[in-house]
PDB file of N, CA, C, O and CB in Angstrom:
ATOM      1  N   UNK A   1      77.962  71.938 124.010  1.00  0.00           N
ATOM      2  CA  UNK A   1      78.475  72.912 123.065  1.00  0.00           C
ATOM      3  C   UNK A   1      78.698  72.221 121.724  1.00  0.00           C
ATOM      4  O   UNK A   1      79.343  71.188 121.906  1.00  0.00           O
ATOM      5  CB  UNK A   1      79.788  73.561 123.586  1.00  0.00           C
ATOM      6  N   UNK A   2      78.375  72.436 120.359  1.00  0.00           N
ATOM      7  CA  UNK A   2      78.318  72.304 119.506  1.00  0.00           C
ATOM      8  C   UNK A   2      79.966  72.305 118.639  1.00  0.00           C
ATOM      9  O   UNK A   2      80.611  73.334 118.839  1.00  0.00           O
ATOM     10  CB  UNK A   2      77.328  73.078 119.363  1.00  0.00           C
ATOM     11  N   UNK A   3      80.503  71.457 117.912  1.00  0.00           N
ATOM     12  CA  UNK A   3      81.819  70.906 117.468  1.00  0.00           C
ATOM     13  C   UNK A   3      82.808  72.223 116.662  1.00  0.00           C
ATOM     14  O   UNK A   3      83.982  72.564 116.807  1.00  0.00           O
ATOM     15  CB  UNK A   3      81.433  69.519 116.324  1.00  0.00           C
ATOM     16  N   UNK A   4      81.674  72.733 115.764  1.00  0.00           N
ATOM     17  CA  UNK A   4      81.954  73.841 115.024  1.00  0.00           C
ATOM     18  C   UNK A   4      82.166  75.451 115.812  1.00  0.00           C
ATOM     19  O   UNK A   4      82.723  76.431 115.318  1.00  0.00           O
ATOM     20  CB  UNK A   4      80.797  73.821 114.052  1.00  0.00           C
ATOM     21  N   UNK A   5      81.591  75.347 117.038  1.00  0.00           N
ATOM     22  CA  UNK A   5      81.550  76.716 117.695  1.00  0.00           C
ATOM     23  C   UNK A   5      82.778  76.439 118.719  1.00  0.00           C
ATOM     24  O   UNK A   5      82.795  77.145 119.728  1.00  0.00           O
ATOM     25  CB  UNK A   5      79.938  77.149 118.488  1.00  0.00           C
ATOM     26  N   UNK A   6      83.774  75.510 118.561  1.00  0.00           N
ATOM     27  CA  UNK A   6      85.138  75.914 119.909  1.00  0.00           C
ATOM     28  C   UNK A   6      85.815  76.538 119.842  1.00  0.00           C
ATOM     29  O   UNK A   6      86.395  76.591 118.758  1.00  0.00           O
ATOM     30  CB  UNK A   6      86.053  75.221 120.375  1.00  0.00           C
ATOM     31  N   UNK A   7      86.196  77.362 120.815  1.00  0.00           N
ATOM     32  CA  UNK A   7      86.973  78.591 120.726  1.00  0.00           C
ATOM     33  C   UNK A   7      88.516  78.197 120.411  1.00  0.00           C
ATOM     34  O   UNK A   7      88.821  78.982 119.512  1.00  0.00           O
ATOM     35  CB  UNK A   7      86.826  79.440 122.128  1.00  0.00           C
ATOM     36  N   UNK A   8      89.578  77.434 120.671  1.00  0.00           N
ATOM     37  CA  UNK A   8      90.404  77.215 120.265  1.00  0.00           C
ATOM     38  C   UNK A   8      90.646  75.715 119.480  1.00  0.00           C
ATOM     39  O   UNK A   8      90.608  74.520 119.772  1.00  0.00           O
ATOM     40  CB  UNK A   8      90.995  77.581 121.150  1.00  0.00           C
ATOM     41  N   UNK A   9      90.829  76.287 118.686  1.00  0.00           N
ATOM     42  CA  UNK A   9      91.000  75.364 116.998  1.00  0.00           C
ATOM     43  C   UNK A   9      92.853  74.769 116.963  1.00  0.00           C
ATOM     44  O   UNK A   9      93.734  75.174 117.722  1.00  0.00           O
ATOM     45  CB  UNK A   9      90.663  76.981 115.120  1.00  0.00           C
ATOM     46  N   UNK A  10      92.991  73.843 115.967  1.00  0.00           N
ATOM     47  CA  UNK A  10      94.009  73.259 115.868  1.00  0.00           C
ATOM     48  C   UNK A  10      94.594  73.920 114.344  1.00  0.00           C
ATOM     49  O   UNK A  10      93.815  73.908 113.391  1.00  0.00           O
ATOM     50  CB  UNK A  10      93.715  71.699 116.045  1.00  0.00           C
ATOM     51  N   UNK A  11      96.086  74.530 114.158  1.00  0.00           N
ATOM     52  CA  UNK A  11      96.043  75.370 112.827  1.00  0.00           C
ATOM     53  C   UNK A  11      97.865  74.334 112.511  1.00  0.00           C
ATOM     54  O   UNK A  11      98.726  73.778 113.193  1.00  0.00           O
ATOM     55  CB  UNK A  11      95.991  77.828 113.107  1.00  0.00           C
ATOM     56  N   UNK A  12      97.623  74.571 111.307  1.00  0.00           N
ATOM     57  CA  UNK A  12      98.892  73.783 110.604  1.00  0.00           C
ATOM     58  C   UNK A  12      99.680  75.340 110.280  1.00  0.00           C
ATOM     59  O   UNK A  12      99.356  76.414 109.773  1.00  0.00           O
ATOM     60  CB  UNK A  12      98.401  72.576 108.867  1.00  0.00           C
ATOM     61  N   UNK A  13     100.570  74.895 110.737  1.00  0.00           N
ATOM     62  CA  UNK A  13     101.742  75.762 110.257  1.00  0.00           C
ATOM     63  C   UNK A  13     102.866  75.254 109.189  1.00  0.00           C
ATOM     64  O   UNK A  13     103.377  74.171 109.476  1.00  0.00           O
ATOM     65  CB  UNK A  13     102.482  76.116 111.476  1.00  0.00           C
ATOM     66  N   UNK A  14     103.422  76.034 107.728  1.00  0.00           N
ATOM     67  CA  UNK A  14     103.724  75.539 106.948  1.00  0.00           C
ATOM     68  C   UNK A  14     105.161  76.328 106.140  1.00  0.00           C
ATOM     69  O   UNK A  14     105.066  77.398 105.538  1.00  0.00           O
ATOM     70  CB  UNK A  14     102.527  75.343 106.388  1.00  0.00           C
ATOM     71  N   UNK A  15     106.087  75.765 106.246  1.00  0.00           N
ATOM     72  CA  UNK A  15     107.264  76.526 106.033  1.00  0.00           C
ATOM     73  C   UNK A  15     107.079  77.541 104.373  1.00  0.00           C
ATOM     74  O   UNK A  15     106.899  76.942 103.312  1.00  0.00           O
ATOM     75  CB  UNK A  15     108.644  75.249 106.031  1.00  0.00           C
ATOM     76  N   UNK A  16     107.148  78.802 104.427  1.00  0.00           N
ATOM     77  CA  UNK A  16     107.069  79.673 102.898  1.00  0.00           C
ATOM     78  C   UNK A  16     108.019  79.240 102.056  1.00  0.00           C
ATOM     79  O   UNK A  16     107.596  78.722 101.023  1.00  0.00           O
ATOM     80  CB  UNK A  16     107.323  81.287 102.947  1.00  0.00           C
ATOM     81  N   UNK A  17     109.422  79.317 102.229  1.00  0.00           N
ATOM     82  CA  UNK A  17     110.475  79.093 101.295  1.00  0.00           C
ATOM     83  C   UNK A  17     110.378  77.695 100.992  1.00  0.00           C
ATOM     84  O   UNK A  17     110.960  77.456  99.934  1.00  0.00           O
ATOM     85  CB  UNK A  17     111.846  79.483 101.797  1.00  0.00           C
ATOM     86  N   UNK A  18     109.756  76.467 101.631  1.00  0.00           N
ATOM     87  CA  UNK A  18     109.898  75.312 101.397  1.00  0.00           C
ATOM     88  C   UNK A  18     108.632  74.760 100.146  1.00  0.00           C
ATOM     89  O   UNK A  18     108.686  73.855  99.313  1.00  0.00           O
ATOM     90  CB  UNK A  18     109.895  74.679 102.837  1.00  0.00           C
ATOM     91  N   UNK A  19     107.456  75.841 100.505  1.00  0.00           N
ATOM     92  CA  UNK A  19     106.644  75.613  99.343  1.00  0.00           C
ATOM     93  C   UNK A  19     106.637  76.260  98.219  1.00  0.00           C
ATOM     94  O   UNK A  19     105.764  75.950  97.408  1.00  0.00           O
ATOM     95  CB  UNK A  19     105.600  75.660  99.598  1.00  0.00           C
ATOM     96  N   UNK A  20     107.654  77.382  97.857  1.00  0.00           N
ATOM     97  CA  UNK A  20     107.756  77.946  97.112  1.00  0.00           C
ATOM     98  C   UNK A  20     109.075  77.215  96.256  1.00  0.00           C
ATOM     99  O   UNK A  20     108.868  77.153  95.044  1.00  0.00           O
ATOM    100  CB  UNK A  20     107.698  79.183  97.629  1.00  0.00           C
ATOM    101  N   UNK A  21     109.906  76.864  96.548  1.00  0.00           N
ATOM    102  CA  UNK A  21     111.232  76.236  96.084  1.00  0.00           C
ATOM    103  C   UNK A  21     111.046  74.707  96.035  1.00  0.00           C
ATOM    104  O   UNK A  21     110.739  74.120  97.072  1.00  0.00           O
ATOM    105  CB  UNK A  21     112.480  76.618  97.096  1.00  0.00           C
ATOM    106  N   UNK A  22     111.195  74.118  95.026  1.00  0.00           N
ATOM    107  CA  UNK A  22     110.523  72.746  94.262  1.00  0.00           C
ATOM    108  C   UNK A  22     111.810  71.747  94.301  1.00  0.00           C
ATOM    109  O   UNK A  22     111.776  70.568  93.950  1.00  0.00           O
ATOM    110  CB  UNK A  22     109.921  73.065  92.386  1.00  0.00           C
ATOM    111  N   UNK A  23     113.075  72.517  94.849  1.00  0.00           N
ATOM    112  CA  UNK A  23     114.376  72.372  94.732  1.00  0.00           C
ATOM    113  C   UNK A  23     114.128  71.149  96.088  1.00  0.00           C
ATOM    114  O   UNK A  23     114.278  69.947  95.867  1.00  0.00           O
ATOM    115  CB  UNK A  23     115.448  73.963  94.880  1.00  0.00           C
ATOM    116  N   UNK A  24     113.702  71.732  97.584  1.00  0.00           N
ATOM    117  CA  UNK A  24     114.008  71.411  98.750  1.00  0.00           C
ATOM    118  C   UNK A  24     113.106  69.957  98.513  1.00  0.00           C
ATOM    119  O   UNK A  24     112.180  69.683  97.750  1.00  0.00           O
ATOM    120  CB  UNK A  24     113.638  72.585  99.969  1.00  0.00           C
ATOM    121  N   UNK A  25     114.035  68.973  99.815  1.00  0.00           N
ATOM    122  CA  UNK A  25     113.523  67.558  99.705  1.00  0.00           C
ATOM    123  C   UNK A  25     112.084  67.535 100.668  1.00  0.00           C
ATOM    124  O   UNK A  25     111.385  66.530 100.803  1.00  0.00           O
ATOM    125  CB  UNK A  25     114.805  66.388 100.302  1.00  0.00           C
ATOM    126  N   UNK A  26     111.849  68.666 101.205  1.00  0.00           N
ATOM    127  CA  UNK A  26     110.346  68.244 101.749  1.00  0.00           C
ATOM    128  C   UNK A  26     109.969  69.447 102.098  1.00  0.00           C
ATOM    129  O   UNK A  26     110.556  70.433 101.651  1.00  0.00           O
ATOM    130  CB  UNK A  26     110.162  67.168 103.015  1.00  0.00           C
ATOM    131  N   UNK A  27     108.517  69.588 103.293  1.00  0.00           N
ATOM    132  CA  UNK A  27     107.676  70.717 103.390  1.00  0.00           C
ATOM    133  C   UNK A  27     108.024  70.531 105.175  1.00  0.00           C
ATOM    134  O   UNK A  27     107.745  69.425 105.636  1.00  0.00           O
ATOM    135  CB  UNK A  27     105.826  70.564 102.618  1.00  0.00           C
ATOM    136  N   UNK A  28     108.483  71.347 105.931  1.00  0.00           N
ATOM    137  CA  UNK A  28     108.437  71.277 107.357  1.00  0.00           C
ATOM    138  C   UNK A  28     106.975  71.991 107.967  1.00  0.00           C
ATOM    139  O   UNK A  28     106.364  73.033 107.730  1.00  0.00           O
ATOM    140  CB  UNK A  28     109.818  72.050 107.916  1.00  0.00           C
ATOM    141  N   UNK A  29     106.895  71.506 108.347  1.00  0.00           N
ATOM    142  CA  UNK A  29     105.281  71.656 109.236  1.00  0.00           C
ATOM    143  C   UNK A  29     105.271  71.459 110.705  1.00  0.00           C
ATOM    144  O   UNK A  29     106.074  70.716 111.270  1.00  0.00           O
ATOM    145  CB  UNK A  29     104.137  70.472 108.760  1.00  0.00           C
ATOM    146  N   UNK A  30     104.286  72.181 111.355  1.00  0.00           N
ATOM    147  CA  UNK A  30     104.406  72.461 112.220  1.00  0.00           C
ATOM    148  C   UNK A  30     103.204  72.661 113.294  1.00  0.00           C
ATOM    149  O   UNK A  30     102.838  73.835 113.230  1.00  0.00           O
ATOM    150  CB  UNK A  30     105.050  73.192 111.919  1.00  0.00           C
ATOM    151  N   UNK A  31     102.340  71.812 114.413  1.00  0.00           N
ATOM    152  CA  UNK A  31     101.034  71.589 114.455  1.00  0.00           C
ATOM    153  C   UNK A  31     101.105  72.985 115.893  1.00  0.00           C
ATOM    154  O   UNK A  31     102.107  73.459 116.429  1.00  0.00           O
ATOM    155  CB  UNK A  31     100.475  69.610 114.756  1.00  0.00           C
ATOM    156  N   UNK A  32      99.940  73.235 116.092  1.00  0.00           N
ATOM    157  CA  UNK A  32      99.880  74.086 117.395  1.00  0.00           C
ATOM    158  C   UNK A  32      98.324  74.377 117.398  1.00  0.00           C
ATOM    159  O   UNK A  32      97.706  73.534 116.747  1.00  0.00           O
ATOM    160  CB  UNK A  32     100.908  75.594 117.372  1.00  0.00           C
ATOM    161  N   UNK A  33      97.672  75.197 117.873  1.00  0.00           N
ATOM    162  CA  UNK A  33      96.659  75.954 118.656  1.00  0.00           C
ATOM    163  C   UNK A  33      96.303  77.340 118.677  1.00  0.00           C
ATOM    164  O   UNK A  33      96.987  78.179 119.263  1.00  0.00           O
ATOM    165  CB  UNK A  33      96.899  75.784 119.750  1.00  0.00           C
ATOM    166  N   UNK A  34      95.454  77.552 118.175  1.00  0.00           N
ATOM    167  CA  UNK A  34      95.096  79.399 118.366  1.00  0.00           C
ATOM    168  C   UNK A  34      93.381  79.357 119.424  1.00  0.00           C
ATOM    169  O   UNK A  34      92.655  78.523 119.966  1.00  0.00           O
ATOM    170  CB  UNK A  34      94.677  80.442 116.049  1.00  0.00           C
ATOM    171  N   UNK A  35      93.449  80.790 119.216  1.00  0.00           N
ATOM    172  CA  UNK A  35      92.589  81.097 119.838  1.00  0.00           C
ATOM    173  C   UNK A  35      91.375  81.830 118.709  1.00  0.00           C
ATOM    174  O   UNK A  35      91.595  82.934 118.212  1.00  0.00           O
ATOM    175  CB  UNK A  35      93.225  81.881 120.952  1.00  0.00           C
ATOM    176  N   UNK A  36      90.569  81.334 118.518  1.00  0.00           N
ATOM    177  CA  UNK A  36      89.420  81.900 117.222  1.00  0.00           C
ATOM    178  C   UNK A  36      89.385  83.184 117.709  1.00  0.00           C
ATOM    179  O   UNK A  36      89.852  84.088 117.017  1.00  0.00           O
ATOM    180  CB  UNK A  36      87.656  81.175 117.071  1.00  0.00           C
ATOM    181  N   UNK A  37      88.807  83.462 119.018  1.00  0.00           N
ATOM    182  CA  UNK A  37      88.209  84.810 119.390  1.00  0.00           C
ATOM    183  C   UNK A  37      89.359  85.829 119.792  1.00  0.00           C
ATOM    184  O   UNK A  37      88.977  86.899 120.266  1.00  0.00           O
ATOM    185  CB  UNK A  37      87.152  84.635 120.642  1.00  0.00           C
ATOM    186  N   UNK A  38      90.741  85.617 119.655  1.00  0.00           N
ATOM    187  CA  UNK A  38      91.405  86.410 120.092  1.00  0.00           C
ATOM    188  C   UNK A  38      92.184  86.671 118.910  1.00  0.00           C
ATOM    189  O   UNK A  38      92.837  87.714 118.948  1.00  0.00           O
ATOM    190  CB  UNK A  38      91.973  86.064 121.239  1.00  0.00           C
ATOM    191  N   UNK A  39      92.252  86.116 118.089  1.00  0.00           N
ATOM    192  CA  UNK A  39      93.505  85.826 116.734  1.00  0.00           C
ATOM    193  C   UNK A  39      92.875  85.598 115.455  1.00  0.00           C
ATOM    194  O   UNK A  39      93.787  85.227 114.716  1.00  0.00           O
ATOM    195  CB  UNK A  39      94.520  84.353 116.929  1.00  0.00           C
ATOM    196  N   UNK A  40      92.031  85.621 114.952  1.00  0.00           N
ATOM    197  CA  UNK A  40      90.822  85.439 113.716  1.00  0.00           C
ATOM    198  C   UNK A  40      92.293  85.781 112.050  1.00  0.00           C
ATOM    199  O   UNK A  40      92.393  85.223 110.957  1.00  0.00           O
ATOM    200  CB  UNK A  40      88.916  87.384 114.001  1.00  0.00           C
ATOM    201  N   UNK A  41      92.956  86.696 112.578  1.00  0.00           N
ATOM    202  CA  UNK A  41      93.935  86.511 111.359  1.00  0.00           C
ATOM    203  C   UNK A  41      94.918  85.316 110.884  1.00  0.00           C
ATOM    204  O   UNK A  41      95.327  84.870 111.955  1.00  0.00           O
ATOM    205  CB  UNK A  41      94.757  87.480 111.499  1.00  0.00           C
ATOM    206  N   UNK A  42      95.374  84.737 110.089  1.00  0.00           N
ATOM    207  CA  UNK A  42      96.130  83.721 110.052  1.00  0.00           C
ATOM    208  C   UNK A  42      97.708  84.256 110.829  1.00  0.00           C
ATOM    209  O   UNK A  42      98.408  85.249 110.631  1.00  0.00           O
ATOM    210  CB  UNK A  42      96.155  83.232 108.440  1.00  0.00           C
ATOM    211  N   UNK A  43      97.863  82.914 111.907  1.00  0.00           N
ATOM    212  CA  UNK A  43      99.387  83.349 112.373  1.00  0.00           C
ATOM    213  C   UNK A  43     100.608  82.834 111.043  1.00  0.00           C
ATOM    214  O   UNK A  43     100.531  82.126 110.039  1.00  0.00           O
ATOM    215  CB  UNK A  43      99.789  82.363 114.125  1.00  0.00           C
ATOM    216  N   UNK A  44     101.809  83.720 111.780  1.00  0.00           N
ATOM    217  CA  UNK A  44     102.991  83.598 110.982  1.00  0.00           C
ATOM    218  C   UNK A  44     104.014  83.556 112.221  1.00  0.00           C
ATOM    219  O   UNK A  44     104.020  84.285 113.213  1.00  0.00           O
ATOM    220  CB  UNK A  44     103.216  84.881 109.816  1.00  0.00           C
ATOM    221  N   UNK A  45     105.098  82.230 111.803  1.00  0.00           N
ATOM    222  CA  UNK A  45     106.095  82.813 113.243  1.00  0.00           C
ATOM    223  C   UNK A  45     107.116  82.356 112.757  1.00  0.00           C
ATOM    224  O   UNK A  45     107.155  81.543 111.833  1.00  0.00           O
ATOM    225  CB  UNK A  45     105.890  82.253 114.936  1.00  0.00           C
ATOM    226  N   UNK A  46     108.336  82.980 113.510  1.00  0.00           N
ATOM    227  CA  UNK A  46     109.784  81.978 112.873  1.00  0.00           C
ATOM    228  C   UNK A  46     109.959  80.656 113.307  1.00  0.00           C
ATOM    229  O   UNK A  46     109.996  80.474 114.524  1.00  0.00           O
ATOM    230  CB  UNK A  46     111.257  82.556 113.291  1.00  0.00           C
ATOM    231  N   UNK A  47     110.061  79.796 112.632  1.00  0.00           N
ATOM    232  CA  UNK A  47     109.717  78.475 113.128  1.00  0.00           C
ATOM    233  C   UNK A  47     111.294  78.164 112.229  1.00  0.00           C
ATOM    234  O   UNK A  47     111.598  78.858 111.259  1.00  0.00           O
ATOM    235  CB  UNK A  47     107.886  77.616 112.619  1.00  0.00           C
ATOM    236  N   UNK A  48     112.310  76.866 112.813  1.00  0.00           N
ATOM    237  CA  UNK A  48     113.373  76.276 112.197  1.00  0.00           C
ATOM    238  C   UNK A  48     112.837  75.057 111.384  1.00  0.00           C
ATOM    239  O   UNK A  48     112.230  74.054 111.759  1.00  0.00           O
ATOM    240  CB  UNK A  48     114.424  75.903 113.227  1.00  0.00           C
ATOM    241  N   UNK A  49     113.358  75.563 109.846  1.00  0.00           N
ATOM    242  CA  UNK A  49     112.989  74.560 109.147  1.00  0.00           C
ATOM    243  C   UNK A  49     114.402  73.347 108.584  1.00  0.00           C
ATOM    244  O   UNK A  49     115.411  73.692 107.969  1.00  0.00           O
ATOM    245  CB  UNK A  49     112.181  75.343 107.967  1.00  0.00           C
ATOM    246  N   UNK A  50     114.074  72.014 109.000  1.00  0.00           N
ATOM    247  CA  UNK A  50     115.167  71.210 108.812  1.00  0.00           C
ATOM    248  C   UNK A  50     115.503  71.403 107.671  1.00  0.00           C
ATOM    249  O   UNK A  50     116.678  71.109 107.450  1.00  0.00           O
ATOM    250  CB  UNK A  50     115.050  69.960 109.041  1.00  0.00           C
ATOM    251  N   UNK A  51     114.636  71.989 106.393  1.00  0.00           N
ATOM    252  CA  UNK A  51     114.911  71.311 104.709  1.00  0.00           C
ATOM    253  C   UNK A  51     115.737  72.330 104.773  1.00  0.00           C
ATOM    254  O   UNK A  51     116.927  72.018 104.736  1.00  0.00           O
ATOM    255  CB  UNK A  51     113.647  71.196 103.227  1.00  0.00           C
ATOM    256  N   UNK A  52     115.377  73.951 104.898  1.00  0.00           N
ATOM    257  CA  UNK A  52     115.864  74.907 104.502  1.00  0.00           C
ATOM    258  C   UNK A  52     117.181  75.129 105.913  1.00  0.00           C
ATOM    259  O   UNK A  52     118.132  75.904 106.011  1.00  0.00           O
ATOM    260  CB  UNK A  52     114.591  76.034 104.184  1.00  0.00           C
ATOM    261  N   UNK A  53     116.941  74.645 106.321  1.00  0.00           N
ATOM    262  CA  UNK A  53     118.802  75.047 107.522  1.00  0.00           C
ATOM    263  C   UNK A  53     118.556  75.821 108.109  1.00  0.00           C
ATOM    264  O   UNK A  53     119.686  76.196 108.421  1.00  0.00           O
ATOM    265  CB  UNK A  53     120.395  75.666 106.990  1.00  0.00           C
ATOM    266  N   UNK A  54     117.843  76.525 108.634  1.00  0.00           N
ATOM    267  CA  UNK A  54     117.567  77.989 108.739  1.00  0.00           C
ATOM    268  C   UNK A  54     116.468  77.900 109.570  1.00  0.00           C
ATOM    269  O   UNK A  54     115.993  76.815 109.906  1.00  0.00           O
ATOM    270  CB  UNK A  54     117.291  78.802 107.398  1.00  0.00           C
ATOM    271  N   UNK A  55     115.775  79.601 110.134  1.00  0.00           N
ATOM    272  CA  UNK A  55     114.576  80.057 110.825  1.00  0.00           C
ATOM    273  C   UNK A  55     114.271  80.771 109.390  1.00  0.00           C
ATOM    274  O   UNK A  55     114.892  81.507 108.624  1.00  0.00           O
ATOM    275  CB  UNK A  55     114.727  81.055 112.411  1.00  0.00           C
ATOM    276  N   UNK A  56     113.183  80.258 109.428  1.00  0.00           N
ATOM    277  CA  UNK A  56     112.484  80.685 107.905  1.00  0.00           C
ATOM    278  C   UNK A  56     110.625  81.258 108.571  1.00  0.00           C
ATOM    279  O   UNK A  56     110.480  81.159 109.789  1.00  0.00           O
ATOM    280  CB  UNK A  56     112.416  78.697 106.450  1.00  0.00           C
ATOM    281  N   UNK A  57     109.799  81.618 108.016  1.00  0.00           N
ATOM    282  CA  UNK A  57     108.343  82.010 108.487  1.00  0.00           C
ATOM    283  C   UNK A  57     107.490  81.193 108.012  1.00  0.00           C
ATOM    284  O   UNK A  57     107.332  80.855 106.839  1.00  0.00           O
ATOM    285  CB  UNK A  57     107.861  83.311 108.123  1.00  0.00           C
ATOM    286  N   UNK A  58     106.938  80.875 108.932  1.00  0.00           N
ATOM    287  CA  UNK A  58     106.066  79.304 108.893  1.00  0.00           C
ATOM    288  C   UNK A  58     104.210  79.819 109.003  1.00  0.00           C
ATOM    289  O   UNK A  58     103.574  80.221 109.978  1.00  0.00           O
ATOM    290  CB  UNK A  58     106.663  78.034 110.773  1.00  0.00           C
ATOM    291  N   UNK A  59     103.900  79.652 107.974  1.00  0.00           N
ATOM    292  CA  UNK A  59     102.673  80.629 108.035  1.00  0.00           C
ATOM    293  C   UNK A  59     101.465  79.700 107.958  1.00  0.00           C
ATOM    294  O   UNK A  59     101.546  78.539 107.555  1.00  0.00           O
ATOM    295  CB  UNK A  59     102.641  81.784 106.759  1.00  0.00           C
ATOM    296  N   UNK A  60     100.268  80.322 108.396  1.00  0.00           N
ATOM    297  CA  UNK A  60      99.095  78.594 108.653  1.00  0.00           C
ATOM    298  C   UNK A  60      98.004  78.890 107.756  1.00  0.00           C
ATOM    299  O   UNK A  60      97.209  79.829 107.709  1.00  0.00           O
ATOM    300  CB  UNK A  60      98.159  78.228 110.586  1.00  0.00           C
ATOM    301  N   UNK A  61      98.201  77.625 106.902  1.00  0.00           N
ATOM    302  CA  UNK A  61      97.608  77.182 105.675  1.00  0.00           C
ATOM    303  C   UNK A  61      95.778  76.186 106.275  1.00  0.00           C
ATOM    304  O   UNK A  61      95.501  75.587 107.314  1.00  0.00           O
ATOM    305  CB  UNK A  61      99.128  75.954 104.782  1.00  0.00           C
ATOM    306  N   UNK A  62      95.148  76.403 105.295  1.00  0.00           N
ATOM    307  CA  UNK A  62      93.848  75.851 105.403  1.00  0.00           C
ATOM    308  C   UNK A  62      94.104  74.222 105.712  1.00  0.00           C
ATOM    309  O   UNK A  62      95.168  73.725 105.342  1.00  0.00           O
ATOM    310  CB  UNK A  62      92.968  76.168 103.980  1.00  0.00           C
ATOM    311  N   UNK A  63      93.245  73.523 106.301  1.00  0.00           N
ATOM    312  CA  UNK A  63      92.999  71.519 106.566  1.00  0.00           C
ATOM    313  C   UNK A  63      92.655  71.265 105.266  1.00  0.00           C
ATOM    314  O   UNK A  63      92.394  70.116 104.910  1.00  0.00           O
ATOM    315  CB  UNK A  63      91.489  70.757 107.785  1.00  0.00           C
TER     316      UNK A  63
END
């Protein structure tokens, strides 16, 4: 099977309020797994971000 055709891919997940606010001391991130053929939209989930204190929405940004 060919490298580019696997069905489940590796996606970075990336805290919103932490890249938007220039204030906070870093970016919380977050590694996981989708499924290409079942999920083709970008995920979003509440994920706890250390910078921001909080469950903030951690949404998955391009490699």
């Amino acid at each position: 099977m060919a490298k580019g055709k696997d069905i489940r891919i590796i996606v970075i997940l990336e805290c919103i309020c932490c890249g938007v606010n220039k204030e906070s001391p870093g970016i919380s991130r977050y590694i996981t797994q989708k499924n290409r053929h079942n999920t083709p939209n970008r995920l979003e989930f509440r994920k706890f971000c250390r910078y921001c204190q909080k469950y903030t929405i951690h949404g998955e940004i391009k490699k």
